[in-house]
PDB file as gemmi writes it, atoms N, CA and C in Angstrom:
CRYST1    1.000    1.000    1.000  90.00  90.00  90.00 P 1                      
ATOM      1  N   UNK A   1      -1.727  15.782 -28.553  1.00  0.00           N  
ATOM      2  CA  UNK A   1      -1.840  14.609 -27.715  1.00  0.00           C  
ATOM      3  C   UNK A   1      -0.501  14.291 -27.042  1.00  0.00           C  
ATOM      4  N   UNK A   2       0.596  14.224 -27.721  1.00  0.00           N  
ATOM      5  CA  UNK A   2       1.714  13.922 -27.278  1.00  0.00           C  
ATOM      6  C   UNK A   2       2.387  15.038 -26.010  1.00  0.00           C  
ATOM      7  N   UNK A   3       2.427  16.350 -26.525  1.00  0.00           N  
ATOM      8  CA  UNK A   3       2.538  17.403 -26.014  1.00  0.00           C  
ATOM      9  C   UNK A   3       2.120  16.931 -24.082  1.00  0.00           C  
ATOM     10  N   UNK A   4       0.557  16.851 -24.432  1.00  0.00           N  
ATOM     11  CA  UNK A   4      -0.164  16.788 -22.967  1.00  0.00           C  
ATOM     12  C   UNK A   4       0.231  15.440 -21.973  1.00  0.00           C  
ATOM     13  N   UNK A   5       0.175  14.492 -22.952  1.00  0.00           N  
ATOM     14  CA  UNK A   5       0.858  13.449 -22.213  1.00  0.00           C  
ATOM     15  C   UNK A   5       2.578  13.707 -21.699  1.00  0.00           C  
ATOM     16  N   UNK A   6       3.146  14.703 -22.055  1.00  0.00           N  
ATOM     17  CA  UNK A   6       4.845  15.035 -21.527  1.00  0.00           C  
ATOM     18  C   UNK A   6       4.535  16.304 -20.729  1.00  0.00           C  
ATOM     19  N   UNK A   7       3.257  16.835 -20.692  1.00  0.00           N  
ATOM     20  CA  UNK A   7       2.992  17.425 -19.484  1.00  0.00           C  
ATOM     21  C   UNK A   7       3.177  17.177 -18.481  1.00  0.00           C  
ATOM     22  N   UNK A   8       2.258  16.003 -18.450  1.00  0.00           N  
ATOM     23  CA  UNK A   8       1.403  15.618 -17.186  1.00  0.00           C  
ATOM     24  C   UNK A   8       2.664  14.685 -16.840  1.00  0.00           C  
ATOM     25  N   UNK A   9       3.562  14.093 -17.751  1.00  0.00           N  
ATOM     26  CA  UNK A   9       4.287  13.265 -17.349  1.00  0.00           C  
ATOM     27  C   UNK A   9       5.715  14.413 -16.384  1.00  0.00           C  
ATOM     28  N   UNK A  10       6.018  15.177 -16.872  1.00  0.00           N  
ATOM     29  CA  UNK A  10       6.677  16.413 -16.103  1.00  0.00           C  
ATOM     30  C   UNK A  10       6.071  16.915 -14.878  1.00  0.00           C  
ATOM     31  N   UNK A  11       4.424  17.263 -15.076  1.00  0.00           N  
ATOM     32  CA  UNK A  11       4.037  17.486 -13.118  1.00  0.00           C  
ATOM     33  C   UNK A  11       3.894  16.136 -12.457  1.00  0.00           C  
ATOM     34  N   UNK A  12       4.060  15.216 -12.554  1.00  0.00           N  
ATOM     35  CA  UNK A  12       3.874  13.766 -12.057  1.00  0.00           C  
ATOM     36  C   UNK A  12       5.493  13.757 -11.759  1.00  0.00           C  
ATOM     37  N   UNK A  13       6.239  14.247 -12.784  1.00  0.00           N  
ATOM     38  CA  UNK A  13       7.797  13.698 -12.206  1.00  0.00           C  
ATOM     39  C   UNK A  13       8.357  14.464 -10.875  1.00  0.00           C  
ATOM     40  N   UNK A  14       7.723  15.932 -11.487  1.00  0.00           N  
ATOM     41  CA  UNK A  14       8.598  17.060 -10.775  1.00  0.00           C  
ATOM     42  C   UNK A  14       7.453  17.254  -8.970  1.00  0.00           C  
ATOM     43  N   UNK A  15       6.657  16.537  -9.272  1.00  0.00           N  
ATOM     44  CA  UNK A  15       6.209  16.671  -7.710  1.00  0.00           C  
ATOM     45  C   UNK A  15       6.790  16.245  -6.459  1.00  0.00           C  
ATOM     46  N   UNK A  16       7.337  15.346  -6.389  1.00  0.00           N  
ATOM     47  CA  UNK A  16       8.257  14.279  -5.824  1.00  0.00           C  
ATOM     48  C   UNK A  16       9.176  15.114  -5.238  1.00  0.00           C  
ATOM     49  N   UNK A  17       9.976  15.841  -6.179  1.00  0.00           N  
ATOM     50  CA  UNK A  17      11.200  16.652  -5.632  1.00  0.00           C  
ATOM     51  C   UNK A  17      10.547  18.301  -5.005  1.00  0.00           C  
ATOM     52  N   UNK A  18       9.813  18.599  -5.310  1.00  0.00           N  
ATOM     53  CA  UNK A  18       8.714  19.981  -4.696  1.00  0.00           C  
ATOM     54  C   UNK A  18       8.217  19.207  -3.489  1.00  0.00           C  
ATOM     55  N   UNK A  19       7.587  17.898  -3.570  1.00  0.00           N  
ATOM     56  CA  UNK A  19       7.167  17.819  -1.968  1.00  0.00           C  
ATOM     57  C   UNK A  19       8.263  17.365  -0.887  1.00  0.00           C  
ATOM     58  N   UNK A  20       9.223  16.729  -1.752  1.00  0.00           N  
ATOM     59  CA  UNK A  20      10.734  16.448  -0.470  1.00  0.00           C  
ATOM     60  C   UNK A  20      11.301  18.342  -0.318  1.00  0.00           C  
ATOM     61  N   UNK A  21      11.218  18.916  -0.927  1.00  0.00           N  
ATOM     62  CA  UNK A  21      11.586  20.161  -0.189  1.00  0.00           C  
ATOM     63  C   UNK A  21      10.849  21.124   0.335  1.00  0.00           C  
ATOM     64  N   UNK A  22       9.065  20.998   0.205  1.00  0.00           N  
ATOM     65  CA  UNK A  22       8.227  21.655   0.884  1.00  0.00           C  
ATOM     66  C   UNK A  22       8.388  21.271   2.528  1.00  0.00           C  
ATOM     67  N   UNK A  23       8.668  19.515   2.349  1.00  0.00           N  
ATOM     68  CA  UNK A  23       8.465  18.547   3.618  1.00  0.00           C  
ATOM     69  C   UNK A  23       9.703  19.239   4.755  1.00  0.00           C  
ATOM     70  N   UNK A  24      10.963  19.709   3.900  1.00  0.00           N  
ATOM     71  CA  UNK A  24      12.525  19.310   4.692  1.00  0.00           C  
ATOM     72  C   UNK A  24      12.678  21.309   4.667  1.00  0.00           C  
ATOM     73  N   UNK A  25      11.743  21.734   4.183  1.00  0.00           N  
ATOM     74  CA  UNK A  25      11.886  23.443   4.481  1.00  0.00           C  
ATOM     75  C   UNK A  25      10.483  23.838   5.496  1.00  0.00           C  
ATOM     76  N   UNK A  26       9.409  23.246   5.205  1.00  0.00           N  
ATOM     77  CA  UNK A  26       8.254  23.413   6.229  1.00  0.00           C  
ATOM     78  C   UNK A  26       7.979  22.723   7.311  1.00  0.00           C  
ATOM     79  N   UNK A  27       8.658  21.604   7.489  1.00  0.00           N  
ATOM     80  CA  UNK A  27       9.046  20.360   8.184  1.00  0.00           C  
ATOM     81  C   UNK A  27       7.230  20.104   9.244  1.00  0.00           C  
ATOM     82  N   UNK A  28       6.557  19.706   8.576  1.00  0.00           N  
ATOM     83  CA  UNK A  28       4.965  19.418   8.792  1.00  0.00           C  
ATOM     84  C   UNK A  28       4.839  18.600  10.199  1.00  0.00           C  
ATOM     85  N   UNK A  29       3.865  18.709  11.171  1.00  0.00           N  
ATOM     86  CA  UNK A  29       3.901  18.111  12.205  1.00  0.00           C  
ATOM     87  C   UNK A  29       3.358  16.119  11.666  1.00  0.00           C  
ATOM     88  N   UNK A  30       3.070  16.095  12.791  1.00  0.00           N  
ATOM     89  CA  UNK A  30       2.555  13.918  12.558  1.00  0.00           C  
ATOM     90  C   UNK A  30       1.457  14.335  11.988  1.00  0.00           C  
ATOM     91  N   UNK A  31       0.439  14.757  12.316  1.00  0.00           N  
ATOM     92  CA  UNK A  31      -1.300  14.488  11.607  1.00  0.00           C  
ATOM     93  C   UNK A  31      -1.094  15.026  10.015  1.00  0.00           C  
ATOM     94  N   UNK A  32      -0.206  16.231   9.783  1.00  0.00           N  
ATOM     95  CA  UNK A  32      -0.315  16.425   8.100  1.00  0.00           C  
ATOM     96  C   UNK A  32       0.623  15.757   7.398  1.00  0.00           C  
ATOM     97  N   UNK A  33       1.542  15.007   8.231  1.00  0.00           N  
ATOM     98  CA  UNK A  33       2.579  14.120   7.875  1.00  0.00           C  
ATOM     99  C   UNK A  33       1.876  12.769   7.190  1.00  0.00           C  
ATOM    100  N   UNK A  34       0.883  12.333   8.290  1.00  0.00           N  
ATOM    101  CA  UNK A  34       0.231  11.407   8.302  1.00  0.00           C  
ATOM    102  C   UNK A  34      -1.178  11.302   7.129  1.00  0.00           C  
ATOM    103  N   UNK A  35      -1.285  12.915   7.037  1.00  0.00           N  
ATOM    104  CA  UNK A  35      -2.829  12.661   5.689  1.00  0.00           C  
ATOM    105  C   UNK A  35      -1.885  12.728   4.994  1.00  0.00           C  
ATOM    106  N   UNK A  36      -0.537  13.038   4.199  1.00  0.00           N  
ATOM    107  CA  UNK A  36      -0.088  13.191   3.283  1.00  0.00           C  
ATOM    108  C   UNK A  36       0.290  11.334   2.582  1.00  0.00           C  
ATOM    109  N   UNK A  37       1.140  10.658   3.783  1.00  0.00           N  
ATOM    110  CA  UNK A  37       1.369   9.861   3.559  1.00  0.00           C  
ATOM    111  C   UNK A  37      -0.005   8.939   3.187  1.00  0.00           C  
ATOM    112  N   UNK A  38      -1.465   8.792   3.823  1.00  0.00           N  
ATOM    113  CA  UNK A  38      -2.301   8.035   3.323  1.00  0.00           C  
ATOM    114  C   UNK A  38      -2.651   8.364   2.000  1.00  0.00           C  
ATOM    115  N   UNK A  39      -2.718  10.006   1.863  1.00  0.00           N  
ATOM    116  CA  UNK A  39      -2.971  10.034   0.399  1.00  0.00           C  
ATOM    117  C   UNK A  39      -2.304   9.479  -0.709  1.00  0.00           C  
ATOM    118  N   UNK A  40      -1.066   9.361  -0.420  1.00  0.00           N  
ATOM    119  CA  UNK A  40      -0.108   8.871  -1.202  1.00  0.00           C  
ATOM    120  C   UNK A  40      -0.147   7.330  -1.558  1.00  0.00           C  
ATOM    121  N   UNK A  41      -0.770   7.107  -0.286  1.00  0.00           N  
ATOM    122  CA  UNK A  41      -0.928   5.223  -0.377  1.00  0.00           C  
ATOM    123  C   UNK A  41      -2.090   5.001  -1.011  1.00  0.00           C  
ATOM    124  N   UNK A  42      -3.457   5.987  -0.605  1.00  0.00           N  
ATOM    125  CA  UNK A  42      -4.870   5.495  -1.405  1.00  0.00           C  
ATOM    126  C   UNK A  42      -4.116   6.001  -3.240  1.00  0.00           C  
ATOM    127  N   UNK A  43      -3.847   6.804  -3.331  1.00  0.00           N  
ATOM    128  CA  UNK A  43      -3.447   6.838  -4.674  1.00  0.00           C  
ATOM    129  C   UNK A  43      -2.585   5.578  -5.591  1.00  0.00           C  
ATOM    130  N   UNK A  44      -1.621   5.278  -4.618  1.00  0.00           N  
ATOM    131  CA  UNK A  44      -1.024   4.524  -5.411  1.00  0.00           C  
ATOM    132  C   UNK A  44      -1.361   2.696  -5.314  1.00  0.00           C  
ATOM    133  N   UNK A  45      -2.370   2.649  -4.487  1.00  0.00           N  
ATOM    134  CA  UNK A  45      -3.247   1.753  -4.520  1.00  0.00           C  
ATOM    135  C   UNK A  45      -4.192   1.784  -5.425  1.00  0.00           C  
ATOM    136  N   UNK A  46      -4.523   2.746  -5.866  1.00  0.00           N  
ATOM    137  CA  UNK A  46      -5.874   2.966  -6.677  1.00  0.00           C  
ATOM    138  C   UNK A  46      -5.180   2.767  -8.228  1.00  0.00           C  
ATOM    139  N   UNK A  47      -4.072   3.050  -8.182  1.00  0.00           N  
ATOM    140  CA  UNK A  47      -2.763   2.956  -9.768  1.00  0.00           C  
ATOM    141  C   UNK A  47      -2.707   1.714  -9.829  1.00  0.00           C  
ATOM    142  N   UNK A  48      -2.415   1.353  -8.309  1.00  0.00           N  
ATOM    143  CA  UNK A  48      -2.319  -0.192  -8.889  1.00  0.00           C  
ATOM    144  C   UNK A  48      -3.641  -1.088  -9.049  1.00  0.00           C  
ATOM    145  N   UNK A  49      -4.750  -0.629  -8.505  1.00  0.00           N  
ATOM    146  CA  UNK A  49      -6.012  -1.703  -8.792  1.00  0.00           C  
ATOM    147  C   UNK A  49      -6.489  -1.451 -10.264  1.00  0.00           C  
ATOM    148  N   UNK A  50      -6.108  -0.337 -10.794  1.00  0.00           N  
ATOM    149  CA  UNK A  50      -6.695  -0.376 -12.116  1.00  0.00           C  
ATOM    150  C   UNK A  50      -5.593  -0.703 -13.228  1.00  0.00           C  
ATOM    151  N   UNK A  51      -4.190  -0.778 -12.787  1.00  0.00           N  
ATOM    152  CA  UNK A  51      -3.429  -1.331 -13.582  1.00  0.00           C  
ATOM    153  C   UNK A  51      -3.545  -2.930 -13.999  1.00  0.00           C  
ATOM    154  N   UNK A  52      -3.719  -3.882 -12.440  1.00  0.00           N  
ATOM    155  CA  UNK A  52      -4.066  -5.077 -12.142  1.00  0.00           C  
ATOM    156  C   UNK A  52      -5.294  -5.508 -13.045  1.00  0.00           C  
ATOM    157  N   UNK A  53      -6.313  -4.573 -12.677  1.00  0.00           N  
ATOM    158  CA  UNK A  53      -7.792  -5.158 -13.468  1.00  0.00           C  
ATOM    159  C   UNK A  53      -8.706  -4.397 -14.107  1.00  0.00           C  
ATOM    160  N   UNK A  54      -7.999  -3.243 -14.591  1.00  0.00           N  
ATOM    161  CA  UNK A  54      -8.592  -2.327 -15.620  1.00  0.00           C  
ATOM    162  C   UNK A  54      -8.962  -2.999 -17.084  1.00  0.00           C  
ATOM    163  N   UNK A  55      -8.599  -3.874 -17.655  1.00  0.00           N  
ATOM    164  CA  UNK A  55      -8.773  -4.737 -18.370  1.00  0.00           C  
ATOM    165  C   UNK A  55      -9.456  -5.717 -18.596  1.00  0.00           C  
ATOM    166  N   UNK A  56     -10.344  -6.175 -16.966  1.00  0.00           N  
ATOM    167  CA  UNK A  56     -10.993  -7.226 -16.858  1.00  0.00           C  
ATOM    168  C   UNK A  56     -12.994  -6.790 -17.387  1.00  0.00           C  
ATOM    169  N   UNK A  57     -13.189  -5.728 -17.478  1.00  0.00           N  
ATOM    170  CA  UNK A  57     -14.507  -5.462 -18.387  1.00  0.00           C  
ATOM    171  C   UNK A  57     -14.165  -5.563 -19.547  1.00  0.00           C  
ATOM    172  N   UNK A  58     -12.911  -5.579 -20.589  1.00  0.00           N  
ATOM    173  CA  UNK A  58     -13.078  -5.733 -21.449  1.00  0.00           C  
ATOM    174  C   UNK A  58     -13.495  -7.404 -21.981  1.00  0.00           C  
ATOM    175  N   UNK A  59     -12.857  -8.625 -21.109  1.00  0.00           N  
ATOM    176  CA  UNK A  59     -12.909  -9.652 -21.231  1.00  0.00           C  
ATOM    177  C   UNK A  59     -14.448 -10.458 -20.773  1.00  0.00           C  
ATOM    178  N   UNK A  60     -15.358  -9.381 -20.015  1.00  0.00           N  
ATOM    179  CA  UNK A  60     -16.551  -9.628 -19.865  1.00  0.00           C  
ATOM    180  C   UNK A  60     -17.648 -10.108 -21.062  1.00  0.00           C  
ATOM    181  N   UNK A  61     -16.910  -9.172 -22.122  1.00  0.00           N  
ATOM    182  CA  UNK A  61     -17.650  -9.138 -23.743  1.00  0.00           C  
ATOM    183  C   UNK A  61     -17.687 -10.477 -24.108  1.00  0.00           C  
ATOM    184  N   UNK A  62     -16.520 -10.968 -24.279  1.00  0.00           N  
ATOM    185  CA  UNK A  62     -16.678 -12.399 -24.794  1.00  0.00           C  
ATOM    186  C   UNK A  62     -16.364 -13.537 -23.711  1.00  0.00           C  
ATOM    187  N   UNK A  63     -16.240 -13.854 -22.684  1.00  0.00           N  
ATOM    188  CA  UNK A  63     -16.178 -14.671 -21.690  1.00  0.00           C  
ATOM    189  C   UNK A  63     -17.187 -14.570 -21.225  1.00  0.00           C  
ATOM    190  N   UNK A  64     -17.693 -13.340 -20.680  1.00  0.00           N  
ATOM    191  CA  UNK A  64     -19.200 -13.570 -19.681  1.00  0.00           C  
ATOM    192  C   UNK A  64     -18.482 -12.934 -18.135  1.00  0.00           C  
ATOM    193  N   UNK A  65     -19.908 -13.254 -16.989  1.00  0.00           N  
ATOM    194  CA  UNK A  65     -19.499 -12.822 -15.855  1.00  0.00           C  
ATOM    195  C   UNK A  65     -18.450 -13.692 -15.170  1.00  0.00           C  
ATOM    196  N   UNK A  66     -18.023 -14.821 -15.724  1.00  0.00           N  
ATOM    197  CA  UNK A  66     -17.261 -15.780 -14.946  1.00  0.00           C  
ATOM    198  C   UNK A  66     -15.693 -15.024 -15.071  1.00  0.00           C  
ATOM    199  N   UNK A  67     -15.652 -14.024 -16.075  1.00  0.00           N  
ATOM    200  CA  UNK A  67     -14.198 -13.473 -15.753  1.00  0.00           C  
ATOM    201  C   UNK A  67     -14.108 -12.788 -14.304  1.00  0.00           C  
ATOM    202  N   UNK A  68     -15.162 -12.201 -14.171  1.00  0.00           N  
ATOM    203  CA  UNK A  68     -15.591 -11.051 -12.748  1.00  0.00           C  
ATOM    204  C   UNK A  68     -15.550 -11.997 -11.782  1.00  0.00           C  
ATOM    205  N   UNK A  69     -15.472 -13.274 -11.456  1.00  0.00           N  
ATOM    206  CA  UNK A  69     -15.838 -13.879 -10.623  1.00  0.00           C  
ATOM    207  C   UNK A  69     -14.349 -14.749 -10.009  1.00  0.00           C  
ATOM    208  N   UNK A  70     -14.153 -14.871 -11.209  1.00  0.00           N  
ATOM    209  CA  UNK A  70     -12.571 -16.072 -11.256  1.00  0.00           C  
ATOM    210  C   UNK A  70     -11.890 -14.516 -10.974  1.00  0.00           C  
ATOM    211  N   UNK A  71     -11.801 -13.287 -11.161  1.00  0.00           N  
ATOM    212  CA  UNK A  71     -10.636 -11.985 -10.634  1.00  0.00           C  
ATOM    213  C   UNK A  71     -11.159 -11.768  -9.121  1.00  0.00           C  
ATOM    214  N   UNK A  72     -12.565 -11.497  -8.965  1.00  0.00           N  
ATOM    215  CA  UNK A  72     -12.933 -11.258  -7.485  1.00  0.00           C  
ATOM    216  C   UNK A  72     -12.297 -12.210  -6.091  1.00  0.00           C  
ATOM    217  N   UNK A  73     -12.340 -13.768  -7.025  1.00  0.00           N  
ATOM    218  CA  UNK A  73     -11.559 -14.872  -6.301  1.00  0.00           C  
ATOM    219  C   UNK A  73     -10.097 -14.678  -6.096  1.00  0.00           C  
ATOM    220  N   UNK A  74      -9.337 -14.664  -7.087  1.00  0.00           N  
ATOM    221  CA  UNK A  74      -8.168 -14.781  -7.219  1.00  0.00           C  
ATOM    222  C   UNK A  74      -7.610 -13.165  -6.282  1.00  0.00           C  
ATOM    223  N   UNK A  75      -8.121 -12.308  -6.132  1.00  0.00           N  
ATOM    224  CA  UNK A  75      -7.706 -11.227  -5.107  1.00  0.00           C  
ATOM    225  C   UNK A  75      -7.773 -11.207  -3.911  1.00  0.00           C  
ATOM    226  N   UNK A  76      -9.578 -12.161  -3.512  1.00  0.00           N  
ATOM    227  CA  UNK A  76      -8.933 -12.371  -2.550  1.00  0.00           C  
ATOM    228  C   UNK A  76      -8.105 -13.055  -1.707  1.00  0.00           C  
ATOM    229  N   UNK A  77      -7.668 -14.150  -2.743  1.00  0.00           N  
ATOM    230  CA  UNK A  77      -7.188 -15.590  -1.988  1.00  0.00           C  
ATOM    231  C   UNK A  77      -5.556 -14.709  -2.290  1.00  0.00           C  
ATOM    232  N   UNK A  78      -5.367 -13.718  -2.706  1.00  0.00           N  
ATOM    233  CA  UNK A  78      -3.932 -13.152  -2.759  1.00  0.00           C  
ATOM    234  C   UNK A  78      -4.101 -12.399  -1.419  1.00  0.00           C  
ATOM    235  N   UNK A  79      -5.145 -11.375  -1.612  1.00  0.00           N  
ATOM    236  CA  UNK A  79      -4.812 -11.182  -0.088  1.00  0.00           C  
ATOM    237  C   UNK A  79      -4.771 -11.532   1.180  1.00  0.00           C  
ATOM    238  N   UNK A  80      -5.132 -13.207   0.784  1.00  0.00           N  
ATOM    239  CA  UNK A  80      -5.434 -13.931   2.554  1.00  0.00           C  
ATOM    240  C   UNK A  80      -3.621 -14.843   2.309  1.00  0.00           C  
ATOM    241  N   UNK A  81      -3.421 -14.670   1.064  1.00  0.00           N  
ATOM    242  CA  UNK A  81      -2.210 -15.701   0.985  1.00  0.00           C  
ATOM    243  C   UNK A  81      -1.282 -14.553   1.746  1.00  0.00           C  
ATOM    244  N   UNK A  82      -1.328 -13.158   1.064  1.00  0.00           N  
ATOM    245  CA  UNK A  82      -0.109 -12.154   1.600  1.00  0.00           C  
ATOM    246  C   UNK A  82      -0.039 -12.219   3.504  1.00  0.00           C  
ATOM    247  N   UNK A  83      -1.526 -11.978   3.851  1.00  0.00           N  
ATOM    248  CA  UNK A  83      -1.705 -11.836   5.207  1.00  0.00           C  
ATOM    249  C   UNK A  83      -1.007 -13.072   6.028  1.00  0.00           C  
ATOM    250  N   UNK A  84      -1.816 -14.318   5.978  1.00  0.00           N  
ATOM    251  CA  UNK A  84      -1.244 -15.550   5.956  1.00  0.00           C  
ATOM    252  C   UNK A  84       0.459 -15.326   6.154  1.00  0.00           C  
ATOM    253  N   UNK A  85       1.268 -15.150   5.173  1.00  0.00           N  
ATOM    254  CA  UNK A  85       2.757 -15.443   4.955  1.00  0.00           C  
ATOM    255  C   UNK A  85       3.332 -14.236   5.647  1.00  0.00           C  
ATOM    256  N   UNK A  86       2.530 -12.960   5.788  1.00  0.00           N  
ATOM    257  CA  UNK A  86       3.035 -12.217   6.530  1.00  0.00           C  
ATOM    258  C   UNK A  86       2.745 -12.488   8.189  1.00  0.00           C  
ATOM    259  N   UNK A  87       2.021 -13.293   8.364  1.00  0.00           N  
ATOM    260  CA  UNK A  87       1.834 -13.822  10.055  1.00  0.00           C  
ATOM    261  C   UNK A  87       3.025 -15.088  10.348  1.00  0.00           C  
ATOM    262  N   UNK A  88       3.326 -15.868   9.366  1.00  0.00           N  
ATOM    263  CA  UNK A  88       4.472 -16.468   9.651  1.00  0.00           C  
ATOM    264  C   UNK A  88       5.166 -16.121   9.755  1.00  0.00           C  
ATOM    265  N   UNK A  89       6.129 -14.944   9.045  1.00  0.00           N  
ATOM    266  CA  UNK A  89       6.946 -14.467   9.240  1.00  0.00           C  
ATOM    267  C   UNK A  89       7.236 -13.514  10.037  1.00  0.00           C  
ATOM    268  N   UNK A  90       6.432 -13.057  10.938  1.00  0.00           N  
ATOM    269  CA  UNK A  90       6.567 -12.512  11.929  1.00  0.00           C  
ATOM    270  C   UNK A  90       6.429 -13.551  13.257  1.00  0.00           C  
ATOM    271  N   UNK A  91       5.877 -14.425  13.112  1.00  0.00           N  
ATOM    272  CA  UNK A  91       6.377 -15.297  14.038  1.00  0.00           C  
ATOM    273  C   UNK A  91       7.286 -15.964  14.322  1.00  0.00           C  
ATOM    274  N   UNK A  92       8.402 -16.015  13.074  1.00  0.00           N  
ATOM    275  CA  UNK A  92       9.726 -16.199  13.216  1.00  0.00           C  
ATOM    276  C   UNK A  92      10.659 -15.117  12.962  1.00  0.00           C  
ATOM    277  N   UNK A  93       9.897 -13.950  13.717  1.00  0.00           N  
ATOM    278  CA  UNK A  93      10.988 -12.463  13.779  1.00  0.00           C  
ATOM    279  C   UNK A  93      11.363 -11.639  12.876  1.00  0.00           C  
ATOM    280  N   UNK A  94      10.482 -11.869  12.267  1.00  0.00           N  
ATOM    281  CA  UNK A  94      10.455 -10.425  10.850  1.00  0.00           C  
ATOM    282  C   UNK A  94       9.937  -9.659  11.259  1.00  0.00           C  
ATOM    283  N   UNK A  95       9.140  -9.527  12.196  1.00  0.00           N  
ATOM    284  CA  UNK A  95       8.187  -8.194  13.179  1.00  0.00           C  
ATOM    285  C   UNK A  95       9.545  -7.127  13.688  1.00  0.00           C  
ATOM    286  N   UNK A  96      10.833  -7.923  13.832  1.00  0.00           N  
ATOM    287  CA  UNK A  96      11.930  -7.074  14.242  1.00  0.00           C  
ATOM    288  C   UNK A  96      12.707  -5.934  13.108  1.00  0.00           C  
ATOM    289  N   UNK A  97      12.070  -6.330  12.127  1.00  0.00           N  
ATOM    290  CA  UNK A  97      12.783  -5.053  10.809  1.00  0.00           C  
ATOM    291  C   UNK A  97      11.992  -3.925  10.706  1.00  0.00           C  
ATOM    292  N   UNK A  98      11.217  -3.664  11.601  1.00  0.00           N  
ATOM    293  CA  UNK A  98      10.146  -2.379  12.146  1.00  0.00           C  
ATOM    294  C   UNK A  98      10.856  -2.091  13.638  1.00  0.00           C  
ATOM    295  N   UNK A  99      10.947  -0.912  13.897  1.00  0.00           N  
ATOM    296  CA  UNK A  99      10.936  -0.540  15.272  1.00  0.00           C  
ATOM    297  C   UNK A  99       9.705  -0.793  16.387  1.00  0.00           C  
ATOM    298  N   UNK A 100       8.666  -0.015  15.994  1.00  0.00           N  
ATOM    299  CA  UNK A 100       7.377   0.602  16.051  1.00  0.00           C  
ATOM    300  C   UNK A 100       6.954  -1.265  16.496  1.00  0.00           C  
ATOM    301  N   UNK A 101       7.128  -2.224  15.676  1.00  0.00           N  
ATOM    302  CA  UNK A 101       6.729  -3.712  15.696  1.00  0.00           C  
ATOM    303  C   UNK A 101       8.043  -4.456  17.067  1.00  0.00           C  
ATOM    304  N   UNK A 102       8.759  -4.350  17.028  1.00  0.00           N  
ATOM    305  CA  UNK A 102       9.660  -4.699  18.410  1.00  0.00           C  
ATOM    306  C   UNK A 102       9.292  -4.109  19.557  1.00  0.00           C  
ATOM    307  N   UNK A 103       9.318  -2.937  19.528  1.00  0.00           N  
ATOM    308  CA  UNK A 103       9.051  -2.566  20.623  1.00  0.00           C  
ATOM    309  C   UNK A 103       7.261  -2.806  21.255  1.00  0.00           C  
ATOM    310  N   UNK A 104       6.398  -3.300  20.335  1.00  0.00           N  
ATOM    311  CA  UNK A 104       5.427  -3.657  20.543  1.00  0.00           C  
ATOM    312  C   UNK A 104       5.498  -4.926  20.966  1.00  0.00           C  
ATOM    313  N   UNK A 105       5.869  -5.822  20.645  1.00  0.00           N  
ATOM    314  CA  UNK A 105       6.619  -7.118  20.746  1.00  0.00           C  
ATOM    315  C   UNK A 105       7.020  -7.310  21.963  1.00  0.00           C  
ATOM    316  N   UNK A 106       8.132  -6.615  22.933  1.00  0.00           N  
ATOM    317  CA  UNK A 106       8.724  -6.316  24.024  1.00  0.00           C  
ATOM    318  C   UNK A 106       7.592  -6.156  25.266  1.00  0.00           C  
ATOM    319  N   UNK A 107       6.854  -4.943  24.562  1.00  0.00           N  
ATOM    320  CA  UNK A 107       6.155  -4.346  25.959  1.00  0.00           C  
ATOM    321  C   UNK A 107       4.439  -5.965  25.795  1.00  0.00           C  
ATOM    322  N   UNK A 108       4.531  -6.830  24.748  1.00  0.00           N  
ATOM    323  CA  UNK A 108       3.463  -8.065  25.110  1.00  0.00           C  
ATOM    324  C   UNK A 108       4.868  -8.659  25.889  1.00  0.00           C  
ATOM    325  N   UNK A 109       5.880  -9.280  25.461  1.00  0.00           N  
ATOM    326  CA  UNK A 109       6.513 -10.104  26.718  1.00  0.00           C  
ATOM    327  C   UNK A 109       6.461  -9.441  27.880  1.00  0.00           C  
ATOM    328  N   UNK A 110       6.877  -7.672  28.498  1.00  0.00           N  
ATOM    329  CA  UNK A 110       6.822  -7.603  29.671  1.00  0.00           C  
ATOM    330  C   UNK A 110       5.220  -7.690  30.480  1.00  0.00           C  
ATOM    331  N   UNK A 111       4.447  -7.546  29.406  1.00  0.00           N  
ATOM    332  CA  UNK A 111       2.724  -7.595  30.015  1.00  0.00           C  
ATOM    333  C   UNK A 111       2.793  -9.473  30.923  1.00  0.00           C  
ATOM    334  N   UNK A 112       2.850 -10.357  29.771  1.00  0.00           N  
ATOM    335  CA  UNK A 112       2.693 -11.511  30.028  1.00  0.00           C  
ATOM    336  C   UNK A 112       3.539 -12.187  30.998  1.00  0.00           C  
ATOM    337  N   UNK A 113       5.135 -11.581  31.551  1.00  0.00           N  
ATOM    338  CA  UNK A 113       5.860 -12.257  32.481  1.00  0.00           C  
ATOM    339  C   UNK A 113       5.042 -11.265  33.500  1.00  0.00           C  
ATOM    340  N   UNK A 114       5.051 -10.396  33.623  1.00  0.00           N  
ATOM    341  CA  UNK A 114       4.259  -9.575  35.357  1.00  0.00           C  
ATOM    342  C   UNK A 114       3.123 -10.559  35.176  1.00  0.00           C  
ATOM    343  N   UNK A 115       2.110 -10.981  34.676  1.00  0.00           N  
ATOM    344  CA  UNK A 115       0.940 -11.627  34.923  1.00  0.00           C  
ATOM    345  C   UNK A 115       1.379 -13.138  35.629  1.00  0.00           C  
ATOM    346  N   UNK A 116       2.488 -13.595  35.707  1.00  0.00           N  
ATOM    347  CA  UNK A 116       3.374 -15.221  36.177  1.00  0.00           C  
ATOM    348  C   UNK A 116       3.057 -14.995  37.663  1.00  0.00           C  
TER     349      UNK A 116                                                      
END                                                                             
């Protein structure tokens, strides 16, 4: 048991440094750049939803469905709170610590002064 768990914990470590030098010796165009990076995000989204509430069927046993209900709530009112606080703060210029977001930014002011 132990053995397999310092396996898996060794190909989990050592991938990281195999894909920064597959990336910086094969140097991959945007589209396999781009499935690599989503995979990377659905994965470590998926680490984190079951880290967050992998636990919450166990509390079903003796609470009932109201645990499922009070977690279904509370996620989403986190994700309307994140969205929310992330729209303020781009309305007072945090959109500028992105490139890709300024320069989007720029080319709505030059749209909206030609329309004057």
């Amino acid at each position: 048991m132990t053995t397999t768990a310092f396996f898996w914990g060794v190909v989990s470590a050592i991938s990281l440094p195999i894909g920064a030098w597959l990336g910086l010796w094969t140097r991959p165009g945007k589209k396999i750049n781009s499935i690599c990076m989503a995979f990377g995000g659905g994965a470590l989204l998926f680490a984190l939803t079951i880290e967050l509430f992998g636990h919450v069927p166990h509390h079903v046993e003796s609470h009932g469905n109201t645990v499922i209900y009070v977690v279904i709530f509370s996620a989403i009112l986190g994700g309307m709170t994140f969205s929310g606080l992330n729209a303020v703060l781009n309305n007072y210029g945090a959109f500028m610590r992105r490139l890709s977001s300024a320069r989007h930014y720029l080319e709505r002011v030059k749209y909206k002064r030609s329309k004057i």
